[in-house]
C-alpha positions in Angstrom: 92.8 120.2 77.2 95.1 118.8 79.7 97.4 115.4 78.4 96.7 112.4 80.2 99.6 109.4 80.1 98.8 106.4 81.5 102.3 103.7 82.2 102.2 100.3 82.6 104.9 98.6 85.1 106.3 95.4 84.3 108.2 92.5 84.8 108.1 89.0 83.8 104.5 88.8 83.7 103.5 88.6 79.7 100.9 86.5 80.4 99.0 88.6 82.0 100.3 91.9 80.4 98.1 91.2 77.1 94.9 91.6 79.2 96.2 94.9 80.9 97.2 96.5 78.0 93.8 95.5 76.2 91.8 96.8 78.9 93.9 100.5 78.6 93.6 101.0 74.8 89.5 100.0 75.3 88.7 102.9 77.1 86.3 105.2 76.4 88.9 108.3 77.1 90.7 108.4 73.7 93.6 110.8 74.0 96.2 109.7 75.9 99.2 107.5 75.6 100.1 104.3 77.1 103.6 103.4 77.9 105.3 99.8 78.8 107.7 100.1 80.9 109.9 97.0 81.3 112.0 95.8 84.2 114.0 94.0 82.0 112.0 90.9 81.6 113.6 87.8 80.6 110.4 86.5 79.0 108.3 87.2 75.9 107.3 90.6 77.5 108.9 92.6 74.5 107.0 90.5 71.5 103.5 90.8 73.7 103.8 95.0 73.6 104.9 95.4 70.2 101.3 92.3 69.0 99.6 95.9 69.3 99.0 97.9 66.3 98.0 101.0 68.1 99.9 104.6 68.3 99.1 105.7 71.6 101.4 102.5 72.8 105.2 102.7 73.7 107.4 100.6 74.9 110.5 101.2 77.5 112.8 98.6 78.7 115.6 99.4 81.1 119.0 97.9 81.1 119.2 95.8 84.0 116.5 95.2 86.2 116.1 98.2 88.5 113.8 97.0 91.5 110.2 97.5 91.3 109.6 100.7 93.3 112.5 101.8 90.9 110.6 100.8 88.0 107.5 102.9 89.1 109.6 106.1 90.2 111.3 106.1 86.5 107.7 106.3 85.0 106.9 109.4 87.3 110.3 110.6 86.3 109.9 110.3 82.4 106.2 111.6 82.6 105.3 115.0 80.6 101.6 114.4 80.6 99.3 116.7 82.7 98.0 113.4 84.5 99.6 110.1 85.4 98.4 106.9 86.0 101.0 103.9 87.2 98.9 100.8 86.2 99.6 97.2 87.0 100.8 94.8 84.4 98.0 92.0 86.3 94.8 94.1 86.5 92.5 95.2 84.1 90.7 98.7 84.3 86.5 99.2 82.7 86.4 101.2 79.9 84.9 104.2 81.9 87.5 104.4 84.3 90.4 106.9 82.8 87.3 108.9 82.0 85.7 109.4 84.9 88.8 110.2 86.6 90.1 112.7 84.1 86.3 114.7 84.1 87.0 114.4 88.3 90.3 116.1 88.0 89.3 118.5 85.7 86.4 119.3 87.8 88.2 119.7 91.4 91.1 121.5 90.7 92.5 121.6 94.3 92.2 117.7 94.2 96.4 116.6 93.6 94.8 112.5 92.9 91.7 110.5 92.3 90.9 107.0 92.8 88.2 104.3 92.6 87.1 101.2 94.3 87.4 97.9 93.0 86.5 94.5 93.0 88.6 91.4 92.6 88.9 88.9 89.6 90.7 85.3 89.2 92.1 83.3 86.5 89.4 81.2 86.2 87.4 84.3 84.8 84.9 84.8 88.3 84.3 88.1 89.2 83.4 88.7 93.1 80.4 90.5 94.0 81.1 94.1 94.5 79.9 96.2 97.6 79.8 99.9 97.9 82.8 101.1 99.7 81.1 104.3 101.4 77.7 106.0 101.4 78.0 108.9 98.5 79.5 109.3 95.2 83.0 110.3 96.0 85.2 111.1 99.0 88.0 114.0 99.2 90.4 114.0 102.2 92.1 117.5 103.0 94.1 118.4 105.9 95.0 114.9 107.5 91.6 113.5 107.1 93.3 110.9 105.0 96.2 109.9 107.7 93.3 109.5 110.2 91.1 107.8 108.0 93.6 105.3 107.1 93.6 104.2 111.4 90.0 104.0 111.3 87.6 102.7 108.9 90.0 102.2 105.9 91.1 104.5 103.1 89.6 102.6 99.9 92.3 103.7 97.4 93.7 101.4 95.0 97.2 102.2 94.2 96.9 101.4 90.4 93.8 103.0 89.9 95.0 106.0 90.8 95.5 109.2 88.1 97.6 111.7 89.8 98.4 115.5 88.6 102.0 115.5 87.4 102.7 118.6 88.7 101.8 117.7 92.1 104.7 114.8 92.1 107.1 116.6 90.1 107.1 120.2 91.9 107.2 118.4 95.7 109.9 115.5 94.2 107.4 112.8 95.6 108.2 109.4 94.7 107.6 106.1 95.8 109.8 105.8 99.0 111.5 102.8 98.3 112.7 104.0 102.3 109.0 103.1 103.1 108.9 99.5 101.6 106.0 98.1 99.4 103.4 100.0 101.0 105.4 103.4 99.7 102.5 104.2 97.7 100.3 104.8 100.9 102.7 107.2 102.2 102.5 109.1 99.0 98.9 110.2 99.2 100.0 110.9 102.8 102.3 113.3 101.0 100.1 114.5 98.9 97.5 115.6 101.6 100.5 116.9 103.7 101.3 119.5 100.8 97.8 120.8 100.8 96.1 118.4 97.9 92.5 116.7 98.3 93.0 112.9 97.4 89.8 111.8 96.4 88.3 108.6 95.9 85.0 107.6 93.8 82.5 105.5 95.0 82.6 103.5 91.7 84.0 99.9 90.7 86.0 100.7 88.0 89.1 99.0 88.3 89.9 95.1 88.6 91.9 93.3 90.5 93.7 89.9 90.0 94.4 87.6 92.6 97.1 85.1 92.5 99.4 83.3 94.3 102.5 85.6 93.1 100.8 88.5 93.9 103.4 91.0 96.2 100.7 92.0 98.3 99.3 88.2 98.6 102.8 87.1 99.6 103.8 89.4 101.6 101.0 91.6 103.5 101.9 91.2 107.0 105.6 92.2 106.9 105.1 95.0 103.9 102.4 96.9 106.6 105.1 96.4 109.2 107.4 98.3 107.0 105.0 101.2 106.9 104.1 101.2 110.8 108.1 101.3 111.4 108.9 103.8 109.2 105.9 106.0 110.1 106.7 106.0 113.7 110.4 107.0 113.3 110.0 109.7 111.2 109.7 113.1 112.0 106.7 114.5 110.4 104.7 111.3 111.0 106.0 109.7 114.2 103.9 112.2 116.1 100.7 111.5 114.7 101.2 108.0 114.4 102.0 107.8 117.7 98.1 109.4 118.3 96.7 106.0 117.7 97.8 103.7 120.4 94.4 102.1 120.4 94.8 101.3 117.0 98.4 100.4 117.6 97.6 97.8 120.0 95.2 96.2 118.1 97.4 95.6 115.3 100.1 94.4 117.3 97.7 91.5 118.9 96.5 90.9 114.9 100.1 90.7 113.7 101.9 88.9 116.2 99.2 86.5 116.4 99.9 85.4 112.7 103.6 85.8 112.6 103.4 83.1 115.7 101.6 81.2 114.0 104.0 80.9 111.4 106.8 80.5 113.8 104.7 77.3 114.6 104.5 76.1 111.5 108.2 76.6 110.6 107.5 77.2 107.3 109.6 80.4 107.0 112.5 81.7 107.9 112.2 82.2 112.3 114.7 84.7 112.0 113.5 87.6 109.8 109.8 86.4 111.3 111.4 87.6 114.7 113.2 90.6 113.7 109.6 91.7 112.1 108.0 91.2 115.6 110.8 93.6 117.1 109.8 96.1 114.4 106.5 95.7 115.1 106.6 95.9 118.8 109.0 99.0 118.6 106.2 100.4 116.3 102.5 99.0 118.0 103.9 98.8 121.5 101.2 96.0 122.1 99.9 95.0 125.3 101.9 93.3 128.3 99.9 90.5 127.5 99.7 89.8 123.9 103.9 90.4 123.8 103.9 87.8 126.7 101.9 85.7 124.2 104.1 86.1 121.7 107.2 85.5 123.5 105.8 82.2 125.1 104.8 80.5 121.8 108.3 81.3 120.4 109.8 79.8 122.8 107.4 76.7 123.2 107.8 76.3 119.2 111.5 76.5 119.9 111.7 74.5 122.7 108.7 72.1 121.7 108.2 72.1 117.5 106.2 68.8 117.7 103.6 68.9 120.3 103.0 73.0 119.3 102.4 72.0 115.9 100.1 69.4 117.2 98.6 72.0 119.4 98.1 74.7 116.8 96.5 71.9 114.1 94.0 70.8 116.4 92.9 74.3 117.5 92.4 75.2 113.8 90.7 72.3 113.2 93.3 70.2 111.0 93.5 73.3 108.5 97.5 73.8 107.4 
Protein backbone atom coordinates (compact mmCIF):
# COMPACT_ATOMS: atom_id res chain seq x y z
CA UNK A 1 0.00 0.00 0.00
CA UNK A 2 1.56 3.17 -1.06
CA UNK A 3 2.00 6.08 2.05
CA UNK A 4 0.21 9.09 1.52
CA UNK A 5 1.46 12.50 3.57
CA UNK A 6 -0.59 15.32 3.33
CA UNK A 7 1.45 19.07 4.66
CA UNK A 8 -0.22 21.93 5.64
CA UNK A 9 1.63 25.46 4.83
CA UNK A 10 1.38 28.14 7.17
CA UNK A 11 1.84 31.49 8.45
CA UNK A 12 0.15 33.68 10.71
CA UNK A 13 -3.17 32.46 9.96
CA UNK A 14 -4.32 30.40 13.28
CA UNK A 15 -7.64 31.45 12.94
CA UNK A 16 -8.33 29.81 10.16
CA UNK A 17 -5.70 26.93 10.53
CA UNK A 18 -8.19 25.06 13.18
CA UNK A 19 -10.72 24.57 10.41
CA UNK A 20 -8.06 23.21 7.87
CA UNK A 21 -6.58 20.96 10.08
CA UNK A 22 -10.12 19.66 11.19
CA UNK A 23 -11.25 19.12 7.78
CA UNK A 24 -7.75 16.83 7.04
CA UNK A 25 -7.98 14.53 10.09
CA UNK A 26 -11.99 14.03 9.08
CA UNK A 27 -11.32 12.22 6.12
CA UNK A 28 -12.53 9.21 5.20
CA UNK A 29 -8.84 7.98 3.99
CA UNK A 30 -7.30 6.94 7.36
CA UNK A 31 -3.60 6.29 6.82
CA UNK A 32 -1.71 9.03 6.26
CA UNK A 33 -0.02 11.76 8.13
CA UNK A 34 -0.54 15.36 8.43
CA UNK A 35 2.24 17.79 8.94
CA UNK A 36 2.17 21.66 10.02
CA UNK A 37 4.57 23.32 8.58
CA UNK A 38 5.17 26.83 10.11
CA UNK A 39 6.68 29.93 8.58
CA UNK A 40 7.52 31.12 11.72
CA UNK A 41 4.36 32.59 12.83
CA UNK A 42 4.29 35.23 15.39
CA UNK A 43 0.81 34.36 16.47
CA UNK A 44 -0.92 31.49 18.43
CA UNK A 45 -0.14 29.14 15.39
CA UNK A 46 1.98 26.72 17.65
CA UNK A 47 -0.79 26.31 20.67
CA UNK A 48 -3.67 25.87 17.67
CA UNK A 49 -1.58 22.48 16.19
CA UNK A 50 -0.58 21.00 19.26
CA UNK A 51 -5.20 21.60 20.72
CA UNK A 52 -5.16 18.17 18.56
CA UNK A 53 -4.87 14.98 20.16
CA UNK A 54 -4.29 12.95 17.08
CA UNK A 55 -1.04 10.89 15.97
CA UNK A 56 -1.08 11.27 12.45
CA UNK A 57 -0.42 15.28 13.23
CA UNK A 58 3.08 16.95 13.32
CA UNK A 59 4.21 19.99 13.65
CA UNK A 60 7.41 21.90 11.89
CA UNK A 61 8.35 25.37 12.45
CA UNK A 62 11.30 26.97 10.73
CA UNK A 63 13.71 29.38 12.22
CA UNK A 64 13.06 32.53 10.53
CA UNK A 65 10.53 33.04 8.13
CA UNK A 66 11.62 31.57 4.81
CA UNK A 67 9.16 33.07 2.07
CA UNK A 68 6.10 31.27 1.19
CA UNK A 69 7.15 29.41 -2.07
CA UNK A 70 10.13 28.49 0.32
CA UNK A 71 7.85 27.24 2.84
CA UNK A 72 6.08 24.89 0.28
CA UNK A 73 9.39 23.67 -1.50
CA UNK A 74 10.75 22.53 2.15
CA UNK A 75 7.57 20.33 2.49
CA UNK A 76 8.30 18.63 -0.98
CA UNK A 77 11.85 18.46 0.29
CA UNK A 78 11.13 16.70 3.76
CA UNK A 79 8.45 14.37 2.09
CA UNK A 80 9.01 10.40 2.30
CA UNK A 81 5.45 9.56 1.58
CA UNK A 82 4.55 7.80 -1.75
CA UNK A 83 1.99 10.82 -2.31
CA UNK A 84 2.02 14.52 -1.36
CA UNK A 85 -0.47 16.82 -0.89
CA UNK A 86 0.60 20.81 -0.11
CA UNK A 87 -2.77 22.03 1.54
CA UNK A 88 -3.65 25.48 2.45
CA UNK A 89 -3.77 26.69 6.02
CA UNK A 90 -7.48 28.71 4.72
CA UNK A 91 -9.34 25.95 2.93
CA UNK A 92 -11.02 23.14 3.99
CA UNK A 93 -11.11 19.73 2.00
CA UNK A 94 -14.72 17.08 2.13
CA UNK A 95 -14.06 14.07 3.80
CA UNK A 96 -13.98 12.04 0.37
CA UNK A 97 -11.46 14.02 -1.15
CA UNK A 98 -7.76 12.37 -0.05
CA UNK A 99 -9.68 9.23 -1.00
CA UNK A 100 -10.83 9.64 -4.10
CA UNK A 101 -7.56 11.00 -5.19
CA UNK A 102 -5.40 8.27 -3.69
CA UNK A 103 -7.92 5.19 -5.42
CA UNK A 104 -7.27 7.70 -8.78
CA UNK A 105 -3.52 7.46 -8.37
CA UNK A 106 -3.45 4.06 -7.67
CA UNK A 107 -5.60 3.38 -10.51
CA UNK A 108 -3.64 5.39 -13.39
CA UNK A 109 -0.29 4.77 -12.79
CA UNK A 110 1.15 6.88 -15.62
CA UNK A 111 -0.79 9.83 -14.05
CA UNK A 112 2.40 11.93 -12.03
CA UNK A 113 -0.87 14.34 -10.16
CA UNK A 114 -4.55 14.46 -9.59
CA UNK A 115 -6.79 17.24 -8.81
CA UNK A 116 -10.40 18.24 -8.23
CA UNK A 117 -12.74 21.13 -8.79
CA UNK A 118 -13.96 23.32 -6.13
CA UNK A 119 -16.28 25.70 -5.03
CA UNK A 120 -15.82 28.73 -2.89
CA UNK A 121 -16.83 29.40 0.87
CA UNK A 122 -16.81 32.79 3.07
CA UNK A 123 -16.56 33.61 6.68
CA UNK A 124 -19.97 34.11 7.04
CA UNK A 125 -20.45 30.27 6.58
CA UNK A 126 -22.31 30.61 2.63
CA UNK A 127 -21.30 28.17 0.34
CA UNK A 128 -21.62 29.23 -3.55
CA UNK A 129 -23.51 27.08 -5.77
CA UNK A 130 -21.17 24.69 -7.56
CA UNK A 131 -21.21 24.06 -11.43
CA UNK A 132 -19.69 21.20 -13.20
CA UNK A 133 -16.33 22.18 -14.55
CA UNK A 134 -16.39 19.81 -17.70
CA UNK A 135 -18.64 17.14 -19.25
CA UNK A 136 -17.21 13.64 -17.85
CA UNK A 137 -15.85 12.32 -14.67
CA UNK A 138 -12.25 13.11 -14.91
CA UNK A 139 -9.83 14.76 -17.32
CA UNK A 140 -5.97 13.58 -17.96
CA UNK A 141 -3.71 15.89 -20.05
CA UNK A 142 -0.55 14.12 -21.68
CA UNK A 143 1.79 15.53 -24.15
CA UNK A 144 1.12 19.36 -23.94
CA UNK A 145 -2.59 19.03 -23.86
CA UNK A 146 -2.34 20.76 -20.48
CA UNK A 147 -0.10 23.90 -21.74
CA UNK A 148 -2.69 24.32 -24.53
CA UNK A 149 -5.49 23.85 -22.46
CA UNK A 150 -4.44 26.33 -20.07
CA UNK A 151 -4.72 29.27 -23.34
CA UNK A 152 -8.08 28.03 -24.11
CA UNK A 153 -10.84 27.02 -22.06
CA UNK A 154 -9.07 26.87 -18.60
CA UNK A 155 -7.27 24.16 -16.77
CA UNK A 156 -9.56 23.58 -13.63
CA UNK A 157 -6.81 22.54 -11.20
CA UNK A 158 -6.70 23.82 -7.80
CA UNK A 159 -3.22 24.04 -6.59
CA UNK A 160 -4.02 22.79 -2.90
CA UNK A 161 -6.17 20.11 -3.88
CA UNK A 162 -3.65 18.63 -5.66
CA UNK A 163 -1.94 14.95 -4.43
CA UNK A 164 1.17 14.52 -6.38
CA UNK A 165 3.51 11.24 -6.73
CA UNK A 166 6.65 12.04 -4.71
CA UNK A 167 8.75 10.38 -6.95
CA UNK A 168 7.70 12.35 -9.77
CA UNK A 169 8.95 15.81 -7.94
CA UNK A 170 11.81 14.29 -6.23
CA UNK A 171 13.51 12.28 -9.34
CA UNK A 172 13.01 15.53 -11.88
CA UNK A 173 14.01 18.11 -8.72
CA UNK A 174 10.64 20.05 -9.52
CA UNK A 175 9.87 22.65 -7.16
CA UNK A 176 7.88 25.58 -6.91
CA UNK A 177 9.84 28.11 -9.05
CA UNK A 178 10.00 30.77 -6.80
CA UNK A 179 11.79 32.23 -10.48
CA UNK A 180 8.12 31.95 -11.78
CA UNK A 181 6.39 34.02 -9.01
CA UNK A 182 3.09 33.05 -7.23
CA UNK A 183 1.64 31.36 -10.05
CA UNK A 184 4.91 28.75 -9.84
CA UNK A 185 2.52 26.09 -9.10
CA UNK A 186 1.01 26.29 -12.75
CA UNK A 187 4.29 25.92 -14.22
CA UNK A 188 4.80 22.77 -12.26
CA UNK A 189 2.04 20.63 -13.77
CA UNK A 190 3.53 22.25 -16.93
CA UNK A 191 6.60 20.31 -15.67
CA UNK A 192 5.02 17.50 -14.90
CA UNK A 193 3.36 16.97 -18.43
CA UNK A 194 6.69 17.98 -19.99
CA UNK A 195 8.46 14.90 -18.27
CA UNK A 196 5.89 12.52 -19.73
CA UNK A 197 3.19 12.42 -16.58
CA UNK A 198 -0.79 12.70 -17.20
CA UNK A 199 -2.04 15.43 -14.70
CA UNK A 200 -5.49 14.71 -14.18
CA UNK A 201 -8.24 16.42 -12.87
CA UNK A 202 -11.77 15.05 -11.43
CA UNK A 203 -14.83 16.31 -12.24
CA UNK A 204 -15.82 16.45 -8.46
CA UNK A 205 -16.29 19.34 -5.80
CA UNK A 206 -14.22 18.12 -3.25
CA UNK A 207 -12.25 20.83 -2.08
CA UNK A 208 -13.21 24.33 -0.56
CA UNK A 209 -12.08 27.45 -0.98
CA UNK A 210 -12.08 30.56 1.24
CA UNK A 211 -12.29 33.92 0.09
CA UNK A 212 -10.98 36.84 1.87
CA UNK A 213 -9.65 40.02 1.57
CA UNK A 214 -6.00 38.80 2.46
CA UNK A 215 -6.12 36.20 0.22
CA UNK A 216 -2.61 36.26 -2.23
CA UNK A 217 -4.48 35.40 -5.12
CA UNK A 218 -7.40 38.09 -4.24
CA UNK A 219 -4.71 40.77 -3.71
CA UNK A 220 -2.64 40.26 -6.23
CA UNK A 221 -4.07 38.35 -9.47
CA UNK A 222 -3.33 40.67 -12.16
CA UNK A 223 0.44 41.12 -11.54
CA UNK A 224 1.11 37.39 -10.19
CA UNK A 225 -0.31 36.07 -14.03
CA UNK A 226 2.00 38.75 -15.36
CA UNK A 227 4.79 37.06 -13.68
CA UNK A 228 3.86 33.78 -15.39
CA UNK A 229 3.30 35.26 -18.96
CA UNK A 230 6.97 36.97 -18.53
CA UNK A 231 8.65 34.25 -17.47
CA UNK A 232 6.97 31.78 -19.92
CA UNK A 233 7.90 33.78 -22.86
CA UNK A 234 11.58 34.18 -22.00
CA UNK A 235 12.35 30.89 -21.36
CA UNK A 236 13.66 28.44 -23.48
CA UNK A 237 11.55 25.44 -23.42
CA UNK A 238 8.35 27.55 -23.13
CA UNK A 239 8.91 30.77 -24.97
CA UNK A 240 8.28 28.91 -28.12
CA UNK A 241 5.05 27.62 -27.50
CA UNK A 242 3.93 30.44 -25.64
CA UNK A 243 4.70 32.49 -28.30
CA UNK A 244 1.94 30.08 -30.40
CA UNK A 245 -0.83 31.94 -28.87
CA UNK A 246 -0.78 35.51 -30.01
CA UNK A 247 -4.49 35.49 -30.25
CA UNK A 248 -4.66 34.62 -26.83
CA UNK A 249 -1.82 36.96 -26.11
CA UNK A 250 -3.63 39.92 -27.32
CA UNK A 251 -6.52 39.37 -25.64
CA UNK A 252 -5.00 39.36 -22.40
CA UNK A 253 -2.99 42.24 -22.96
CA UNK A 254 -6.38 44.45 -23.79
CA UNK A 255 -7.89 42.62 -20.29
CA UNK A 256 -4.82 43.51 -18.36
CA UNK A 257 -3.89 46.79 -19.33
CA UNK A 258 -7.38 47.86 -19.19
CA UNK A 259 -7.39 47.26 -15.36
CA UNK A 260 -3.90 48.23 -14.53
CA UNK A 261 -5.12 51.76 -16.19
CA UNK A 262 -7.67 51.81 -14.40
CA UNK A 263 -5.75 51.70 -11.34
CA UNK A 264 -3.37 54.22 -12.57
CA UNK A 265 -6.59 56.34 -12.53
CA UNK A 266 -7.53 55.80 -9.32
CA UNK A 267 -4.01 56.32 -7.88
CA UNK A 268 -4.51 54.07 -5.30
CA UNK A 269 -1.18 52.17 -5.89
CA UNK A 270 2.03 52.58 -6.45
CA UNK A 271 2.22 54.16 -10.61
CA UNK A 272 5.49 53.01 -10.76
CA UNK A 273 5.62 49.14 -10.29
CA UNK A 274 1.84 49.40 -12.01
CA UNK A 275 3.91 50.68 -15.09
CA UNK A 276 6.85 48.44 -14.99
CA UNK A 277 4.03 45.54 -14.96
CA UNK A 278 2.58 47.02 -18.15
CA UNK A 279 6.25 46.76 -19.78
CA UNK A 280 6.27 43.16 -18.73
CA UNK A 281 3.22 42.56 -19.99
CA UNK A 282 3.55 44.25 -23.30
CA UNK A 283 7.10 42.51 -23.73
CA UNK A 284 5.06 39.33 -23.01
CA UNK A 285 1.30 39.84 -24.89
CA UNK A 286 2.55 42.19 -27.45
CA UNK A 287 -1.08 43.63 -27.59
CA UNK A 288 -2.50 45.54 -30.32
CA UNK A 289 -1.38 49.07 -31.75
CA UNK A 290 -4.38 50.13 -30.44
CA UNK A 291 -5.10 48.93 -27.07
CA UNK A 292 -1.05 50.00 -26.05
CA UNK A 293 -2.06 53.38 -27.64
CA UNK A 294 -4.94 53.17 -25.12
CA UNK A 295 -2.92 52.48 -22.53
CA UNK A 296 -0.27 55.00 -22.98
CA UNK A 297 -2.95 57.84 -23.47
CA UNK A 298 -4.75 57.23 -20.18
CA UNK A 299 -1.35 57.26 -18.38
CA UNK A 300 -0.53 60.17 -19.52
CA UNK A 301 -4.09 61.97 -19.21
CA UNK A 302 -4.03 60.50 -15.37
CA UNK A 303 -0.65 62.07 -15.19
CA UNK A 304 -1.23 65.07 -16.78
CA UNK A 305 -5.02 65.43 -15.68
CA UNK A 306 -5.66 63.23 -12.08
CA UNK A 307 -8.93 65.18 -11.49
CA UNK A 308 -11.02 65.40 -14.45
CA UNK A 309 -9.79 61.42 -15.35
CA UNK A 310 -10.98 60.30 -12.08
CA UNK A 311 -14.14 62.19 -12.82
CA UNK A 312 -14.21 60.59 -16.17
CA UNK A 313 -13.59 57.01 -15.06
CA UNK A 314 -16.33 57.40 -11.94
CA UNK A 315 -18.92 58.45 -14.19
CA UNK A 316 -18.34 55.71 -16.80
CA UNK A 317 -18.59 53.15 -14.00
CA UNK A 318 -21.43 54.49 -12.72
CA UNK A 319 -20.14 56.11 -9.37
CA UNK A 320 -18.68 52.49 -8.31
CA UNK A 321 -14.96 53.13 -6.52
Amino acid sequence: MHTLEVFILTYNRSGYLRESIESVLASSFKDFTLTVVDNCSTDDTEEVVKSFDDPRLKYVKHAENIGGINNINSAIIMGSGDYIVLFHDDDKMTPSMLEEEYNFLEAHEDVGCVSCTATDFHDDGSVDEYVSAFDGEYKIFRGRQLFDAYFAEGTHTVCPSIMYRTNVLHDHCLIFDPAVGPCCDIKLLFDIERHGYGVAVLNKCLMLTRRHGAQDSTMNYIPMHIELYDYLHNDTYYGPLFGEKKAWSNGKYHDFSKALASLEIKGEQDRTRLRSLEKKLRSSCGGTVSDRFKYSVTVLGAKCFPGLMKKIYYRYKGGAS
